[in-house]
N, C-alpha and C positions, 0 to 999 in steps of 0.2 A: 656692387656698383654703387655709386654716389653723383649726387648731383648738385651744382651750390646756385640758383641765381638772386638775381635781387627783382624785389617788384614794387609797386607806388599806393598799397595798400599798407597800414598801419600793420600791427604784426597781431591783433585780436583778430583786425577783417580777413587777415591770408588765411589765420586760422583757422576760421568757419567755414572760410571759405573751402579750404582743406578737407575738413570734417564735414561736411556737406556732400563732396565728389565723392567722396570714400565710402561715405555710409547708405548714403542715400541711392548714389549710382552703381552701387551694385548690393547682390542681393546675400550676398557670403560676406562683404566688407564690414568692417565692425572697429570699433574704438577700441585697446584693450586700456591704455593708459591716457591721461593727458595730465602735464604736470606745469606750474608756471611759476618764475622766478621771478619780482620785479623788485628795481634799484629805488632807491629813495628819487634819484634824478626823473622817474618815470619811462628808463630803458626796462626793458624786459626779455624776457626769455622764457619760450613755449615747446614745453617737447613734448610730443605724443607720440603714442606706437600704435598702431594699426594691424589689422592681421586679413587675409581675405582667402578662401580657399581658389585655386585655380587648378584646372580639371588635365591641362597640357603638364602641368608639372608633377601630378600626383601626391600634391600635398599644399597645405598651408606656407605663406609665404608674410612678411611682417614687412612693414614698412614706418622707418624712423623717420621722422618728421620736429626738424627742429627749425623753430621760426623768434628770429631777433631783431631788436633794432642798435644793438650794444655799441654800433659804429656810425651811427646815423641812419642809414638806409634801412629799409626793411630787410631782412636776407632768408633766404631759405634753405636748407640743407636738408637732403635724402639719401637716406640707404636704407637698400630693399637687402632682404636675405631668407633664406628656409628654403631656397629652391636645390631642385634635385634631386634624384638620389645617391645614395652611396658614395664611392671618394671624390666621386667623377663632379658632381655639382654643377653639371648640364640641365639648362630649365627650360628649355625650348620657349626665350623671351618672356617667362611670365614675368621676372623681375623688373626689368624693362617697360615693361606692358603696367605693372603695379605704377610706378611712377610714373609714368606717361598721365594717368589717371590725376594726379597733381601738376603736372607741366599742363597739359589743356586747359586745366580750373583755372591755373594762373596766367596762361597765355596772354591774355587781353592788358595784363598790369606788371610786365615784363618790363626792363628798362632795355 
């Protein structure tokens, strides 16, 4: 699952802000990566991976976090993955739930 919006924070502040809901608000959530790209113009580009265990899915679940401004707006892209088990790749919503945890952060700076 994936999710794209844009919001009215620079793309350092969504980030932290990011990193912040993820790490801090929960007690399994954790950084694995953060990586940053930035143009001579002062566009950038922020990807980080995230991982948090969740107890409904029976395993680790990762969350992609890419945050730009390459088009003017700040934008932010998510995809959650690692849920389920076996072919079937039923999570009982924790993927959902993983990202939600970034949609609330950014709630307030939504356009």
């Amino acid at each position: 699952m994936s999710r794209m919006m844009e919001v009215s924070l620079s793309p350092r502040e969504a980030d932290d802000l990011i990193y912040r809901a993820v790490t801090e608000g929960s007690i399994t959530g954790e950084a694995i990566d953060r990586y940053a790209l930035e143009a001579r113009d002062g566009a950038v580009c922020l990807v980080s991976v995230y991982e948090k265990h969740y107890w409904r899915a029976g395993n680790r679940l990762t969350l992609t976090v890419t945050v730009d401004n390459l088009q003017g707006r700040t934008r932010v892209h998510l995809v959650s993955g690692g849920g389920g088990e076996g072919l079937f790749r039923f999570d009982w919503g924790a993927s959902q739930s993983f990202e939600s945890v970034v949609q609330d952060a950014l709630s307030p700076y939504r356009y």
